[in-house]
C-alpha positions in Angstrom: -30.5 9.3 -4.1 -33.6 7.6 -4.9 -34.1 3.9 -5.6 -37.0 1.6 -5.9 -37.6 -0.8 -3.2 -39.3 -4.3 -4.3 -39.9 -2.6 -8.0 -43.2 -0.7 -7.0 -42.6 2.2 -4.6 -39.6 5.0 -4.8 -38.2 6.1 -1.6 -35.2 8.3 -0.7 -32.3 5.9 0.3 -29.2 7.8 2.1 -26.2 5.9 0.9 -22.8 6.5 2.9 -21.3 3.5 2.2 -18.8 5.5 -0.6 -18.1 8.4 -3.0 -18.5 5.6 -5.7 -22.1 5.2 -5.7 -22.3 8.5 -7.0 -24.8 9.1 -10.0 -23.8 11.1 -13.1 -25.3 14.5 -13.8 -27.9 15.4 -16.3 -24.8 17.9 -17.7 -22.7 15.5 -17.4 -25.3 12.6 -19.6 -25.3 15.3 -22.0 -21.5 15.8 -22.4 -21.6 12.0 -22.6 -24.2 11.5 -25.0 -22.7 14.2 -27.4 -18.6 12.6 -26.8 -16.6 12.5 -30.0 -15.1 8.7 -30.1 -12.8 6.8 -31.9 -11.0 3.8 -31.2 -8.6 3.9 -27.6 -6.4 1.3 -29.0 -5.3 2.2 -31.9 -4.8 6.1 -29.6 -7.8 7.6 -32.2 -10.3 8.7 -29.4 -10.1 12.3 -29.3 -12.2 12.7 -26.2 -9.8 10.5 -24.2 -6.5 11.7 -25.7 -7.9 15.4 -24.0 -8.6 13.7 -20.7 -5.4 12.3 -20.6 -3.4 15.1 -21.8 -5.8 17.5 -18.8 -5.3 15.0 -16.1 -1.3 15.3 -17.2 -1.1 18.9 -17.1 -3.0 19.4 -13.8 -0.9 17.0 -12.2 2.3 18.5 -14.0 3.3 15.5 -15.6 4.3 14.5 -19.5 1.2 12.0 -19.7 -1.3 10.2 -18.7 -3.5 6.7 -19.5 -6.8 6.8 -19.3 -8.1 3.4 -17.2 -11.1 1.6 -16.4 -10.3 1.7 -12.2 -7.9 3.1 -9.6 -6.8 -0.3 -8.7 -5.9 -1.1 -12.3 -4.0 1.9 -12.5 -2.3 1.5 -8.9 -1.4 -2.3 -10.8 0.1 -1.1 -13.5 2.1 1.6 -11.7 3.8 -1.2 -9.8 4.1 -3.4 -13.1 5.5 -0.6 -14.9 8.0 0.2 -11.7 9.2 -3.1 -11.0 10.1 -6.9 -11.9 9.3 -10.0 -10.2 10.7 -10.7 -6.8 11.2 -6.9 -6.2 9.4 -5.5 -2.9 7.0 -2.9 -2.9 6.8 -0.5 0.5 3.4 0.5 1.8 1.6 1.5 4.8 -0.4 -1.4 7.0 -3.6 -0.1 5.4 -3.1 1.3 2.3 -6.0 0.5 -0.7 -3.1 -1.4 -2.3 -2.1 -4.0 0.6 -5.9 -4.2 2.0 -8.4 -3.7 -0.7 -6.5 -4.9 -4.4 -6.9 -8.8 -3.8 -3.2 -9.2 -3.6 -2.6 -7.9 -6.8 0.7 -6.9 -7.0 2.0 -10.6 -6.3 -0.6 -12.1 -8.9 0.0 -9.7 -11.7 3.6 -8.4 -10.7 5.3 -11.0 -8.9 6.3 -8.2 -6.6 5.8 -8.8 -2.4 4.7 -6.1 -0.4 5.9 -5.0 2.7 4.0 -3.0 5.3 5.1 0.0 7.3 3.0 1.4 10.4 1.6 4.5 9.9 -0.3 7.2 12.1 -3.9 7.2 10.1 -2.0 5.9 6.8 0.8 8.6 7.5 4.3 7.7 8.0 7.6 9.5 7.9 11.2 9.7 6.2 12.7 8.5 9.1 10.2 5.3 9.9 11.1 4.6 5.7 14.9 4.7 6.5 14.3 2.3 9.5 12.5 0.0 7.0 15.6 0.0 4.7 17.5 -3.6 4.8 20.9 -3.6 3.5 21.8 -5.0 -0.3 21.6 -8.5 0.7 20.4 -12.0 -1.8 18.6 -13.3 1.2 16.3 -10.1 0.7 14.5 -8.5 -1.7 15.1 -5.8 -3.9 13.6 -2.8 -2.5 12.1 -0.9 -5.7 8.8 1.1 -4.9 7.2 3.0 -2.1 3.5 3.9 -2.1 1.7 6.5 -0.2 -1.9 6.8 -0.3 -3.4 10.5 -0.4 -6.3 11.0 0.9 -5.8 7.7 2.7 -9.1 5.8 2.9 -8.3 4.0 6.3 -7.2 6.7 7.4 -10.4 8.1 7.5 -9.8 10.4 4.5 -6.4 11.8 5.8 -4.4 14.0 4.2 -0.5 13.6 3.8 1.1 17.1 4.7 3.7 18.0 2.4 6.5 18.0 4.5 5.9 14.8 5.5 6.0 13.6 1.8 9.1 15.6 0.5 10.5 13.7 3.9 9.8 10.1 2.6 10.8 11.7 -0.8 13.9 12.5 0.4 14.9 9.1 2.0 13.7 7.1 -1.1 16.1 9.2 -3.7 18.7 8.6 -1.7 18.2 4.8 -1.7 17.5 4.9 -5.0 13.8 4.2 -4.7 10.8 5.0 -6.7 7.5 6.5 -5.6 4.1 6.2 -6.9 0.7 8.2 -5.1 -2.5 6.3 -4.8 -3.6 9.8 -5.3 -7.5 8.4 -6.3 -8.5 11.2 -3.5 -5.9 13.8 -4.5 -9.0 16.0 -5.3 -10.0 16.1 -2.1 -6.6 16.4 -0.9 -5.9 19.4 -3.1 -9.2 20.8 -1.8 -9.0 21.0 1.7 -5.8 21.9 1.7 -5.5 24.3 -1.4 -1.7 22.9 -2.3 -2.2 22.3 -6.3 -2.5 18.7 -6.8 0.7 19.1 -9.2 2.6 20.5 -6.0 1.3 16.5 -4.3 2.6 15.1 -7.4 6.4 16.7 -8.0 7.8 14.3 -5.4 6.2 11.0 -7.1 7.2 9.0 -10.6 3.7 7.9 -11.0 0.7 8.9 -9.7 -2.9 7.3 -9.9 -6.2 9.7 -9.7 -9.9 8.4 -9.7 -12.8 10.5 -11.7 -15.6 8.2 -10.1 -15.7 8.9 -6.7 -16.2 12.4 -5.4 -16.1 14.0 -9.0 -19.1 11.3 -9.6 -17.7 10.3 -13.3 -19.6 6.5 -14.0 -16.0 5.0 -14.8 -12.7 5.6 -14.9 -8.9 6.2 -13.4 -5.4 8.1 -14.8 -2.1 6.9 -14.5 0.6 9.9 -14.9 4.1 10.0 -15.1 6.7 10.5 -18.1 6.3 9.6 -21.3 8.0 7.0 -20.7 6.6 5.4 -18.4 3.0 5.8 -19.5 4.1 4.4 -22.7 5.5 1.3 -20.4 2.0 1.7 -18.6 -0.2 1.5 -21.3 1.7 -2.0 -22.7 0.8 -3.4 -19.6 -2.5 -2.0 -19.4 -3.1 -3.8 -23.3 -1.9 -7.4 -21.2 -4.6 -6.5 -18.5 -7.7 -6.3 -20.7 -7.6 -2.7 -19.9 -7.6 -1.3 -24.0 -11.2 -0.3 -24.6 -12.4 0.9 -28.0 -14.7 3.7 -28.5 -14.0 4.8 -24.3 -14.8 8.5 -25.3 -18.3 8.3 -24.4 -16.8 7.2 -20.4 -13.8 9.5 -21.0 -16.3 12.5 -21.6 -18.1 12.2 -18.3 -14.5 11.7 -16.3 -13.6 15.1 -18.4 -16.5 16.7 -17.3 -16.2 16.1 -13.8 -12.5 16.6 -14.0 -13.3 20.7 -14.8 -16.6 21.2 -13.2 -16.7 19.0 -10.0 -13.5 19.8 -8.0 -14.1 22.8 -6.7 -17.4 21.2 -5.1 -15.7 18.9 -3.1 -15.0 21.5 -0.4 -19.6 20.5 0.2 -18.5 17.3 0.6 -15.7 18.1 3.5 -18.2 20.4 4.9 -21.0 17.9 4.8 -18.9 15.1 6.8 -17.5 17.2 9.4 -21.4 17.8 10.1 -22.1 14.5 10.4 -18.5 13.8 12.8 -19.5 16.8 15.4 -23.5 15.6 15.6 -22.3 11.6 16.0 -19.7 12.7 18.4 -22.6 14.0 20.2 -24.5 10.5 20.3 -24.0 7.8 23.0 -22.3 4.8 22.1 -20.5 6.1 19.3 -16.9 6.7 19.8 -14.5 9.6 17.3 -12.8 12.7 17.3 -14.4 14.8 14.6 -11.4 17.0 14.9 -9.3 14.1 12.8 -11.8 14.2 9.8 -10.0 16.6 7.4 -12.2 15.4 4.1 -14.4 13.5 3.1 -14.6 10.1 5.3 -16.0 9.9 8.5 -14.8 6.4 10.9 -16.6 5.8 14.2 -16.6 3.8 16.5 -19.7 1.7 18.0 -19.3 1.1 21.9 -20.5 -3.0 22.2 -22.6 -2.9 19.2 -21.4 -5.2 16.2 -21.3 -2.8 13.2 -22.5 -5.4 10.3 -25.6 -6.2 12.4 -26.4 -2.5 12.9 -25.3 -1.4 8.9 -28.2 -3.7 8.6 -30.6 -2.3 10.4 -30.2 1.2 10.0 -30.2 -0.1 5.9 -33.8 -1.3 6.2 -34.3 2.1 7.5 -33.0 4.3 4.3 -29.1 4.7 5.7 -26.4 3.1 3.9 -23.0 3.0 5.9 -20.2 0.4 5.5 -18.6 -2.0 8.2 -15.2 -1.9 8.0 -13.9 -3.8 11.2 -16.1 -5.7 14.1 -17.5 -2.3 15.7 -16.1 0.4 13.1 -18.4 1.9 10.5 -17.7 4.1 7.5 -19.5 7.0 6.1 -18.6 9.1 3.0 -19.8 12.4 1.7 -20.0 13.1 -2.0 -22.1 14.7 -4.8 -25.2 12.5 -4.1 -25.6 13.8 -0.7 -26.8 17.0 0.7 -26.8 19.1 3.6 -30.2 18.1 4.2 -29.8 14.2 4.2 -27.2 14.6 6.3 -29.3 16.0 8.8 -31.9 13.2 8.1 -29.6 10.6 8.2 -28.4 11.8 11.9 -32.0 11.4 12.9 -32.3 7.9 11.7 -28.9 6.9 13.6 -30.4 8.7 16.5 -33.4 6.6 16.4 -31.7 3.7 15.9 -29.1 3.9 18.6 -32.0 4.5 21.1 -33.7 1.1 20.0 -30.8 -0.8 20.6 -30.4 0.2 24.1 -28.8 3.6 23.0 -30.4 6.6 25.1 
């Protein structure tokens, strides 16, 4: 990925920091460019009626609403699913708890309470211990969430027994379930279980074109016709109903059917980059736990946000995400060979800062 530094001299800059700062292809500007459009609202866009209708059948669902972001759609799946003063059920660090501004109490007057996972992962049997009994000091329970690939978790994958587990305990409670699935790709990738095989167990599930798949814009929200119907309603309250969306719609297609399969680069890519940091003093991880895309390591006395820093003057962009934990994410931007240059950087930059 290069950028211009100070508007005069280009120079290769390494960014880490997400799968979201992906760039769109030149194929991919060209299926843009040439996008047949109508208007979204009034359902006459051709371009995102086929998105929506080949995000539904992959995932095996009636239909889908094309969105402007995986928190909006992750929003509206609780909207749609509950009513004010209903509780949602999530794990500690899910996207929707930590990183959606405390959404669902703002849009949805729904509260959310937080179950401890194992790297986002938690079982039927920690849902069932959850459970409170019908009672009006409480809450009704409504929704459970699961996150797959969970991004906290350090891009880790929910195994399908443990989800047809939680599955189990929510039906017989009488529980909904909706998938943060905005890294099902990945999911579905590394593991080779057909995303609609993630998505039988769930009522809703969310998936993001613009991060690995490196679509400029856009998120689906699945379900039954009936709910999407609900969905989009809500989506028209949010600001969400764009007009002519084919020409985004055409790039989140494209990558939908030619930048899936790819994603395996990506895995491949990042458990490169977890063995060779393993290797390095002063950083802390067990590449063995990296099963996608996201690498999480740790840095041994050295505060992460001052190093980001540094090592971002020197042409690598990686994330803080807690006082000495650091974030890096493969995706279509990123090759083999910056990953190799990167390493050298961090070497480098370790041994000035007393690293050896």
């Amino acid at each position: 990925m290069t950028q211009t530094i100070s508007g005069t001299q280009a120079r290769r800059i390494i960014d880490l920091r997400s799968d979201t700062v992906t760039l769109p292809t030149a194929e991919m500007r060209g299926a843009m460019a040439a996008a047949e459009v109508g208007d979204d609202v009034f359902g006459e866009d051709p371009t995102v009626r086929r998105l929506e209708a080949r995000t539904a059948e992959i995932l095996g669902k009636e239909a889908a609403v094309f969105v402007p972001s995986g928190t909006m759609a992750n929003q509206l799946a609780i909207r749609a699913h509950t009513e004010p003063g209903d509780e949602v059920l999530a794990e500690a660090n899910a996207h929707i708890v930590y990183y959606e501004a405390g959404a669902p109490a703002a849009l949805s007057g729904a509260t959310c309470r937080c179950l401890t996972g194992r790297r986002g992962i938690f079982s039927g049997a920690d849902l069932e211990a959850a459970l409170r009994p019908a009672d009006i000091h409480f809450p009704p329970t409504r929704l459970v969430c699961l996150e797959n690939t969970h991004n906290r978790g350090g891009g880790s994958v929910w195994p399908l027994t443990e989800i047809a587990g939680v599955a189990t305990v929510a039906r017989q409670h009488g529980l909904r379930l909706h998938l943060d699935g905005a890294r099902l790709w990945n999911a579905s990738v590394a593991t080779g279980v057909p995303e609609r095989a993630y998505a039988t167990h769930f009522e809703s599930v969310n998936v993001c074109f613009s991060k690995g798949l490196g679509a400029p814009v856009g998120s689906a929200l699945a379900g039954s016709a009936e709910f999407v119907a609900r969905a989009r309603r809500f989506r028209k309250q949010l600001g969400g109903g764009m007009r002519q969306a084919g020409i985004i719609a055409a790039g989140a297609l494209f990558a939908l059917e030619h930048h899936r399969a790819r994603l395996a680069e990506d895995h491949v890519n990042a458990q490169t980059l977890a063995r060779r940091l393993a290797t390095l003093p002063g950083v802390e991880l067990d590449p063995a736990s990296f099963e996608t895309n996201i690498v999480v390591f740790r840095l041994d006395g050295v505060p992460a946000r001052d190093w980001v820093r540094i090592l971002d003057d020197a042409g690598v962009r990686l994330l803080a995400t807690g006082p000495n934990l650091v974030r890096a994410v493969t995706h279509l931007g990123v090759s083999a060979t910056d990953i190799a240059a990167a390493l050298e950087i961090i070497k480098d930059s370790l041994r000035r800062n007393g690293r050896s």
